[in-house]
N, C-alpha and C positions, 0 to 999 in steps of 0.2 A: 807503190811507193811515191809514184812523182802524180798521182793525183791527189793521195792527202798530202799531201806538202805544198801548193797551191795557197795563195794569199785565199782564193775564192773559199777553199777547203777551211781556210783555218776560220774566216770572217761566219762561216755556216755554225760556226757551235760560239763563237764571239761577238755574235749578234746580240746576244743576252746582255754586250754591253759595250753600245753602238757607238760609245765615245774613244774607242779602243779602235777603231779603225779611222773612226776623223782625225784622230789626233797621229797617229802614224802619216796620214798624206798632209798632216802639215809639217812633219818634223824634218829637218835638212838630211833625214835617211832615205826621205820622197821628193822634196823638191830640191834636186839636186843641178848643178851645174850642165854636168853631161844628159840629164835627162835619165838616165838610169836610173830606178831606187832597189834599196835593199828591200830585200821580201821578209817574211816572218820568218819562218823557218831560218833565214842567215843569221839572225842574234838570239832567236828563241831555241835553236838547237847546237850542239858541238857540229863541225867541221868533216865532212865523210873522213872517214877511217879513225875519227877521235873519237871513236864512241855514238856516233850517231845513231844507229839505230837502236842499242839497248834505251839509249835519250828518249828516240821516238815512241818507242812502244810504254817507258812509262808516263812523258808527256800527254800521249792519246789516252790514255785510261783514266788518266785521272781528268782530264778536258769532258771526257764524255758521262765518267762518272757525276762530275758536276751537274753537266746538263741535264740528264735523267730524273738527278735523286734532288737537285737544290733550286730554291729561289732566289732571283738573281737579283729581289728588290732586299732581300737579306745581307747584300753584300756590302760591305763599304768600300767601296771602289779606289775612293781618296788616298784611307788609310793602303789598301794593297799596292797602291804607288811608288812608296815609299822605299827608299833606298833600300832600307832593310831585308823588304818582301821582294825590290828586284831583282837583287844580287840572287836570289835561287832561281832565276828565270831566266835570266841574259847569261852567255860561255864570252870568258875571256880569250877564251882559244878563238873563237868566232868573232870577235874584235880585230885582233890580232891578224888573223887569214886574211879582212880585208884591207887594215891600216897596218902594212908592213914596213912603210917609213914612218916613222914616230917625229922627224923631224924635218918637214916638208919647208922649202922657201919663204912661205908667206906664214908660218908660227910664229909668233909675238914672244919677247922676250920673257913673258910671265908662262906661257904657253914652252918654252925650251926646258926651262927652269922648273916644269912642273915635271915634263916628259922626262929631265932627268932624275928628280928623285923618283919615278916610277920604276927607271930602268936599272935603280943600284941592286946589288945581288943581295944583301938585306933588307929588300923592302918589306913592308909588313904585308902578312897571307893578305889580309882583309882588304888589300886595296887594290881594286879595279876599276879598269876604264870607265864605270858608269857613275862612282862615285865622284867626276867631276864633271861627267855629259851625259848626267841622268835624262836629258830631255831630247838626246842625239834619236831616238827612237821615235818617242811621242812626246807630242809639243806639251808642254806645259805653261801653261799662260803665267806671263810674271818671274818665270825661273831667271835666275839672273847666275851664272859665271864669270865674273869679270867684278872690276872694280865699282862701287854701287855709291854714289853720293847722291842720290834720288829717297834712299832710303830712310835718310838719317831728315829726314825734314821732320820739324817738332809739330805739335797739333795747335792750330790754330784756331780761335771762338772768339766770341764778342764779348768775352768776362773781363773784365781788369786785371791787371797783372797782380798781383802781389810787391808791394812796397816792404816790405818786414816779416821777419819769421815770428811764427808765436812766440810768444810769450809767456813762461811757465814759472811760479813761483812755489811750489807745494808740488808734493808727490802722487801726480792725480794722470789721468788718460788723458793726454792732447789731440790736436788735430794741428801737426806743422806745414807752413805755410814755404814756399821756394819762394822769395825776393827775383821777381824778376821774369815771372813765367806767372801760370795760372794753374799752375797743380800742385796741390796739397795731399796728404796722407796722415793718417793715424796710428797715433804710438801708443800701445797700451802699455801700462805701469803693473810691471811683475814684482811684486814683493818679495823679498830675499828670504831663505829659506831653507832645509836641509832635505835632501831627499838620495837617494838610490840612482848612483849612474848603471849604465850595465842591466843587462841579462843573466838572470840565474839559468843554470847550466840543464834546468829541466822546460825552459820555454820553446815551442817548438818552433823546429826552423832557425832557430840558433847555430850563429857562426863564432868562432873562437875568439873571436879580436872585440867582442862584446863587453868580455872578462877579467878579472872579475869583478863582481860588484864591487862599488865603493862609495863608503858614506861621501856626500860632497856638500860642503855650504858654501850659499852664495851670496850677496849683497846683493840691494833689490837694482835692477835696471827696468830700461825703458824697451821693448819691441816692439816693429810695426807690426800692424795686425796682418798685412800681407805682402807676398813677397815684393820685389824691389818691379813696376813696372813698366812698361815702356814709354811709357807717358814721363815716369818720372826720369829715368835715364836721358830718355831725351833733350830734356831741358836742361843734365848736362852737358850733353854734347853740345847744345846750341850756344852755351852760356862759355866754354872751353875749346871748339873746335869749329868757330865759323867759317862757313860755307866761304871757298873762294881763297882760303890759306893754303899752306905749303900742302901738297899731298903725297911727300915722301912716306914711304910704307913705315918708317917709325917716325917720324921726326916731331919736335918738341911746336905743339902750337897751340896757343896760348887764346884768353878770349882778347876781344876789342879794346878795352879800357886796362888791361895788363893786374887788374887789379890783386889777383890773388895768384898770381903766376904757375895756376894747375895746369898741366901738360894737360891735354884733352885727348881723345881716342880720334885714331885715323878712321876717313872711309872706308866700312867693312870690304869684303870682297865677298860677293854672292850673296843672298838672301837670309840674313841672320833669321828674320821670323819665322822663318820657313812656308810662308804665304799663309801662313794662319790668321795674320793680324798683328796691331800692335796695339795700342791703347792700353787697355787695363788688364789686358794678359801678361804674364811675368819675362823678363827679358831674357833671353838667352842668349847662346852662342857666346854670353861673356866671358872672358879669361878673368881669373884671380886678380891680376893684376889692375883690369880695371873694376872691377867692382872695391879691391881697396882705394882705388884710385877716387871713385863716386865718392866711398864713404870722405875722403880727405878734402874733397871738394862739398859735399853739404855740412862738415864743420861748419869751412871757412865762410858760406853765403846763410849759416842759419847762426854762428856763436855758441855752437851746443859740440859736443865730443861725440860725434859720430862714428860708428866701427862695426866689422863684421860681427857675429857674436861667438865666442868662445864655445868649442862643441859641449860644455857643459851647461852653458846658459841656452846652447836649442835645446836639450835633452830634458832641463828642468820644465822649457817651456813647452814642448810638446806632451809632455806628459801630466801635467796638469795638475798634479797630487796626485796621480794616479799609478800606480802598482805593476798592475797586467800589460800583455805588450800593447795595446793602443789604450789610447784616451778612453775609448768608447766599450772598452772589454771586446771579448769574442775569439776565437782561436784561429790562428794564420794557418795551421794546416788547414781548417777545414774553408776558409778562404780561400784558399790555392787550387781547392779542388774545380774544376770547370766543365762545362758540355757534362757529358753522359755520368759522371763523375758524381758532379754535385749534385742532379736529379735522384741517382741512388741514397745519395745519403741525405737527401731533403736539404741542402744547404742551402741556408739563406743569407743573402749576399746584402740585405736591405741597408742593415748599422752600416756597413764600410762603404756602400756605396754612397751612403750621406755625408761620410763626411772626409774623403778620399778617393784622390780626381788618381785611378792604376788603372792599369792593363789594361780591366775587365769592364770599365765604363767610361773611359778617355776618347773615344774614339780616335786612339791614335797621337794625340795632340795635345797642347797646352792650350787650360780652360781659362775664362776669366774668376774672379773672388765668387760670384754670386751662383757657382753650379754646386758649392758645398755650404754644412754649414759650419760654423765655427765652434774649437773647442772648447772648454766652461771657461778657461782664461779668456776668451775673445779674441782668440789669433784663426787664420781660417788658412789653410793650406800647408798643415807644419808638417802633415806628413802627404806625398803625393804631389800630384802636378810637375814641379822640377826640385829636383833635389839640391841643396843649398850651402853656397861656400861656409865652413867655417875658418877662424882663424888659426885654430892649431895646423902644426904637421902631423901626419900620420904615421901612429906607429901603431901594430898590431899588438903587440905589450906596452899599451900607455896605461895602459889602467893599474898594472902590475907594478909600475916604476914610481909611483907615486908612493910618498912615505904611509906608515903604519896610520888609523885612527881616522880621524875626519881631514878631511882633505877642505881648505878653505880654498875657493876662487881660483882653480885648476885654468891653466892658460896650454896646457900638454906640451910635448916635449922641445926644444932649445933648438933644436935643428932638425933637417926633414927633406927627404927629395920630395914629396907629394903631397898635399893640403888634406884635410877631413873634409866630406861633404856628405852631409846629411837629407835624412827623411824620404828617401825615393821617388819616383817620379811616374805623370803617365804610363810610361814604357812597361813599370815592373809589377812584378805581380805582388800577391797581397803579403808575401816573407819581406819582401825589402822595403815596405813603407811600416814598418813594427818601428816603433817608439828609440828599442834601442839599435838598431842596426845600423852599421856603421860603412863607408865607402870612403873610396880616394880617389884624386884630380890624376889623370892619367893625360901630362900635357902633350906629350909628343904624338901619341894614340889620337888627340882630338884635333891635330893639325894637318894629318898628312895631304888633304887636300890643297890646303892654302899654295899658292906657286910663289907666291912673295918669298924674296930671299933679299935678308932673314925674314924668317917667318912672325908671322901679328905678335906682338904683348897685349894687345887689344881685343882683339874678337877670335873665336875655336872656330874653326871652317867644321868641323865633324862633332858638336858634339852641342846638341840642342835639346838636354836635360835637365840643365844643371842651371841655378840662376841663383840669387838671392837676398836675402832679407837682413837689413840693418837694426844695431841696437842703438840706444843713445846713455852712457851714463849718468849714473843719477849718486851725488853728492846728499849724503844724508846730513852732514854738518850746518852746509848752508840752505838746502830747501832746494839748489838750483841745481841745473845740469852743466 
C-alpha cells in the first residue's frame, strides 16, 4: 500500500504526461512555506478511513488500464484540466483534512467572504474547494483568482480608429463601424417572414418546453453574422469603464468625456476567457445584464436601435427556412451517438461538424467564426460554440400562452425569474444545439464562486457558455434603422 502511494509510483504511469508532474512542483502545494508539500495521493485520493482504499483500487485500474490499452498523444490534456474533469479526481474530504481552518489570519476580505458562503448549510452540491483554487494543485500559467484589470486591455494596431458608424440607407447587409476604436462587424439583413417556432412532438431528442408549434411572423431585422466578440466588448469597456476609475465591485463609472452616461462593467474577478484567448472568439462569462447593457451602449455611439434578439428572431434565424431540426438536415440521435457507438451504426459526423463548434469537435473551448461554416442566411455560429442571451423570460409553457392563429412579433412572457438562452454550446452534445431547443440563465448557479459581496451584475465567475449576438431594427417606413 505505501509503495503505490509514492509521488515516485504515481509519476511511473504519469510519465505519459510529464507536464503533470512539472506543474505540481510549481504549484503552492510544492513550494510551500514550511518546505513540506502535499503528495498525490493527499488530493488525488479520500482521507484513510473515508473510503480510501475502495478509491485506490478503482483509481489504480483505471491508471493502468490507460497505460496498457491507450495513446497518450490521443489525449487532450488541456481540455482534461478543466474544472469539470477535475472535480471527479480531487476529495473535498482531502481538502478539508488538510485546510481545517477555513479562516486563517492572513485571508483577505474577499477570501472570508468567499469561505463563508462555502461554509452556509445550503451551499450548492457542486461547489468545491477547487472551483476557486483550481490551480492550488498544478500550476496553471495565466490562472488568475483575484481581481484582474490586466484583462480588460482592448487590442491595439496601427489602423485608424473609426470617426462614424456606417451608414445605412436601404434594407441591405452592412458592415458597422464603432466611432472610436478600430473594430467593425457585420450585420446581415433577415427578411421578415412566417415560419414554425417549436419542435413537433416526433423530433428526436425533444424536450417538452419546445411545444408546441406555432405559426410565428416577424418583421424583417438586422443580425450580426457572429456572436458579440471580444474585440468588440472590449471597446466597450474601454469607451465606459476606464482604466484608473472607481473599482468598487458595482459602482457606476462612466467614460472620460461623460458623453453618454453608460454605466460600464467592473474589473472581472479571475479569468473570464478562460485562457483561451480573446480577439475574435465570442465573449463570455457575460451576465445579461451586461450584454443589455453593450447593446444600450452601441445604440448611443452608432444611432442605430441596438438589442438582444427576441427568442423568436434567433429561432427564425437559425433555421433558415428550414423545417428539420438543424439548418443542415441529419438526425440528433444518430449525432449523439459517439466511440464504439457510432462505428456500429457507420455515423457520420461530417455535416455537423462543419458547421457546429459541440462536444464532439470543440476541443473543449470556444472557437473563433472561421472553424465553421455559415448557415444559407450567412450568420455562422447560431447553433454551437456559446449559447446566446435572448431577451425574453423563460417560461416552459410560452409557446402554449400565446393566443390562438399566427402569432405576430412574439416578445414571450411579461415577467420571469430566468432569461431564454439559445443554440447550445462547445460543452453539448449534438440534442442541445437542434435549431429548436430551448435553455435558461441559471444566475445564482453561475456565481457561486465570485467572493465579491454583492456579487458581479457584470461578469458569471462559473459559467463560460453562454455569450451573445446582437440585432439592429430595421424600420421598413423610412429605409432606416
Amino acid at each position: 500500500m505505501r509503495r503505490t502511494s509514492t509521488n515516485d509510483y504515481c509519476n511511473s504511469c504519469h510519465e505519459i504526461h510529464p507536464q503533470a508532474t512539472v506543474s505540481w512542483k510549481q504549484s503552492v502545494h510544492y513550494v510551500t512555506k514550511s518546505g513540506n508539500y502535499t503528495d498525490c495521493v493527499d488530493c488525488h485520493l479520500p482521507p484513510h478511513g473515508q473510503g480510501y482504499l475502495p478509491a485506490k483500487i478503482k483509481t489504480g485500474a483505471r491508471d493502468v488500464w490507460s497505460k496498457w490499452t491507450k495513446d497518450p498523444k490521443s489525449f487532450d490534456w488541456d481540455e482534461r484540466s478543466r474544472l469539470e474533469n477535475a472535480q471527479k479526481h480531487v476529495y473535498e474530504s482531502s481538502c478539508i483534512a488538510c485546510h481545517e481552518n477555513l479562516f486563517p489570519p492572513e485571508l483577505s476580505k474577499e477570501g472570508e467572504d468567499a469561505h463563508l458562503y462555502y461554509t452556509r448549510e445550503n451551499k450548492p452540491a457542486d461547489l468545491q474547494c477547487i472551483n476557486c483554487h483550481l490551480d492550488a494543485g498544478h500550476y496553471i500559467p495565466g490562472y488568475v483568482h483575484s481581481g484582474n484589470t490586466d484583462f480588460t486591455k482592448t487590442i491595439t494596431n496601427n489602423l485608424p480608429e473609426y470617426t462614424a458608424p456606417a451608414e445605412v440607407t436601404g434594407f441591405a447587409s452592412f458592415r458597422e463601424q464603432i466611432p472610436g476604436s478600430v473594430v467593425s462587424f457585420n450585420m446581415i439583413a433577415i427578411p421578415g417572414g412566417t415560419f414554425d417556432m417549436g419542435s413537433p412532438e416526433n423530433e428526436p431528442l425533444r424536450k417538452n418546453d419546445e411545444g408546441p408549434v406555432r405559426q410565428v411572423r416577424l418583421d424583417s431585422f438586422y443580425m450580426a453574422e457572429i456572436e458579440v466578440t471580444w474585440d468588440e466588448y472590449l471597446a466597450f469597456y474601454a469607451q465606459t469603464s476606464g482604466e484608473g476609475r472607481s473599482t468598487d465591485s458595482e459602482g457606476s463609472r462612466l467614460s472620460k468625456n461623460m458623453t453618454d452616461a453608460i454605466s460600464g462593467a467592473t474589473p472581472p474577478y479571475g479569468q473570464p476567457d478562460k485562457g483561451w484567448g480573446k480577439g475574435l472568439r465570442p465573449a463570455i462569462s457575460i451576465s445579461f445584464h451586461a450584454a443589455e447593457t453593450y447593446c444600450l451602449w452601441l445604440s448611443k455611439v452608432t444611432g442605430k436601435h441596438y438589442r438582444l434578439p427576441t427568442e423568436a428572431e434567433w429561432e427564425y434565424a437559425c433555421r433558415a427556412g428550414s423545417k428539420t431540426p438543424y439548418f443542415f438536415g441529419g438526425d440528433p440521435a444518430k449525432f449523439e451517438k459517439t466511440g464504439l457507438r457510432a462505428k456500429i451504426s457507420k455515423n457520420d459526423t461530417s455535416v455537423i461538424n462543419t458547421f457546429v463548434v459541440y462536444a464532439e469537435n470543440s476541443p473543449g473551448k470556444t472557437q473563433e467564426p472561421s472553424f465553421v461554416d455559415d448557415n444559407p442566411w450567412n450568420l455562422k455560429n447560431m447553433s454551437g460554440n456559446v449559447a446566446e442571451f435572448c431577451s425574453d423570460w423563460y417560461q416552459a409553457d410560452a409557446y402554449s400562452r400565446y393566443p390562438s392563429g399566427i402569432v405576430a412579433n412574439p416578445k414571450g412572457p411579461e415577467t420571469g425569474q430566468e432569461r431564454v438562452i439559445r443554440g447550445g454550446s462547445y460543452r453539448d452534445a449534438a440534442g442541445k444545439v437542434r435549431s429548436a431547443a430551448r435553455d435558461f440563465t441559471k444566475t445564482e448557479l453561475w456565481l457561486h464562486t465570485d467572493p465579491q459581496m454583492p456579487k458581479s451584475i457584470w461578469w458569471y465567475s462559473d459559467c463560460f457558455y453562454v455569450g451573445f449576438r446582437v440585432v439592429c431594427e430595421f424600420d421598413d417606413q423610412s429605409g432606416k434603422k
